[in-house]
C-alpha positions as CSV (number, residue, x, y, z in Angstrom):
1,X,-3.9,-20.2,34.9
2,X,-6.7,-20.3,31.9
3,X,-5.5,-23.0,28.9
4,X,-3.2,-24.5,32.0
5,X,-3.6,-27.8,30.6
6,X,-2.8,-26.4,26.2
7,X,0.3,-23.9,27.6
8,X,2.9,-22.9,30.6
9,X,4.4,-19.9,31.8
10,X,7.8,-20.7,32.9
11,X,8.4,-18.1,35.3
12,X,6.0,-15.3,36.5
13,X,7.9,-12.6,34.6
14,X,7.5,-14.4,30.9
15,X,5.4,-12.6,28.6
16,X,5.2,-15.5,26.5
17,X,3.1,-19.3,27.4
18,X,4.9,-22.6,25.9
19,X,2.3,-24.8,23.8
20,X,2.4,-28.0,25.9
21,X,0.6,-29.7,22.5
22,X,0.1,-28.8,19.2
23,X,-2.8,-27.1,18.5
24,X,-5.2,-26.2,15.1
25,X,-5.6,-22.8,13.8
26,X,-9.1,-21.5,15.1
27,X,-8.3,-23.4,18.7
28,X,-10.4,-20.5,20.8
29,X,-8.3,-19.4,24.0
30,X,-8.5,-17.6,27.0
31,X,-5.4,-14.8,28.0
32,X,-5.4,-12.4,31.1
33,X,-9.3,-12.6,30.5
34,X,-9.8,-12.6,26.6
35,X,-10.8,-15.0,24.4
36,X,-8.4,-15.2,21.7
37,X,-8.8,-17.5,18.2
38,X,-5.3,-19.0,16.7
39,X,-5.0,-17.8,13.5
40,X,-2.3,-20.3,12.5
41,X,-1.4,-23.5,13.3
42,X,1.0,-24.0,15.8
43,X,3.5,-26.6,17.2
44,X,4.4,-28.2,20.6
45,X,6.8,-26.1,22.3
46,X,5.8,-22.8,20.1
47,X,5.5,-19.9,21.8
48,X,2.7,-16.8,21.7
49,X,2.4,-13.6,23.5
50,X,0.6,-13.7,27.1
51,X,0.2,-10.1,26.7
52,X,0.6,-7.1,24.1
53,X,4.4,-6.5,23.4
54,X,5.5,-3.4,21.4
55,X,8.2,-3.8,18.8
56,X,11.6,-3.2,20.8
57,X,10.4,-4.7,23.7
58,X,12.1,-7.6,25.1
59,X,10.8,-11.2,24.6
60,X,10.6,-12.6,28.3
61,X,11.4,-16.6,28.6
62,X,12.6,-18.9,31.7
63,X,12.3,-15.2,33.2
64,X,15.5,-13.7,30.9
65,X,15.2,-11.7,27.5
66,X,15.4,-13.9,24.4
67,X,15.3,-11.2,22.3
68,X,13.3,-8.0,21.4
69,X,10.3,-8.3,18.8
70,X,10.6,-6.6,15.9
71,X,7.4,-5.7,15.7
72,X,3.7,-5.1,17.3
73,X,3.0,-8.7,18.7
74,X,-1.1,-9.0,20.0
75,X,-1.6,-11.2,23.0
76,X,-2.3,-14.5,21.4
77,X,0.4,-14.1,18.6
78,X,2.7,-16.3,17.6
79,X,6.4,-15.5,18.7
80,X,8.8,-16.5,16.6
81,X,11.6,-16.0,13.6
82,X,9.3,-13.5,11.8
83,X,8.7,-11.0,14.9
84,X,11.5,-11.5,16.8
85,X,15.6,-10.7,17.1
86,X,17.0,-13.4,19.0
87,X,19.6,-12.0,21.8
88,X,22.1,-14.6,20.7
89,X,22.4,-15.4,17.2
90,X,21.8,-13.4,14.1
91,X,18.0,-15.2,13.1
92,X,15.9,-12.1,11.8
93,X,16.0,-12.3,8.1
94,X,13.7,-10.8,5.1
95,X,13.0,-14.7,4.1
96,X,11.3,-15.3,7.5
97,X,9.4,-12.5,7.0
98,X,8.2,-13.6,3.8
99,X,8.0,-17.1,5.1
100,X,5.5,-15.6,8.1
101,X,3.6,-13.9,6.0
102,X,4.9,-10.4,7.1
């Protein structure tokens, strides 16, 4: 896998890679044959988009759905409070937006 030693893929059917380290905004990286520049900072354990994922689409993690984004997320993306409806709890507010910049 490109970046195998900056992010995992828990299970083949993920569409989201696990930042193994944190990493800076501008960190260039290579997805399904792209190059693709951070553009924000982002934390151990964070997660961004191995592929394109349309808003309503399920968010793919340890292989089961962790939610469905809530909006466009580009392969590269972060994933996380601001573009995403968590399954499980009630997380998807108009602060986060904000808070994301969205």
């Amino acid at each position: 896998m490109e970046n195998s030693k900056l992010f995992i893929q828990l299970d083949e059917s993920d569409n989201v890679l696990l930042a193994t380290q944190s990493l800076a905004a501008g960190t260039l990286l290579h997805i399904a044959g792209q190059e693709i520049k951070l553009e924000k900072d982002l934390g151990l354990g964070f997660k961004i988009a191995s592929c394109n994922i349309m808003r309503g689409e399920k968010i793919i993690k340890c292989g089961v759905s962790i939610g469905s984004a809530t909006s466009n997320i580009s392969i590269g993306e972060l994933i996380h409070l601001h573009n995403l409806q968590s399954d499980y709890v009630p997380t998807y507010t108009i602060q986060n937006q904000r808070q994301y910049g969205k």
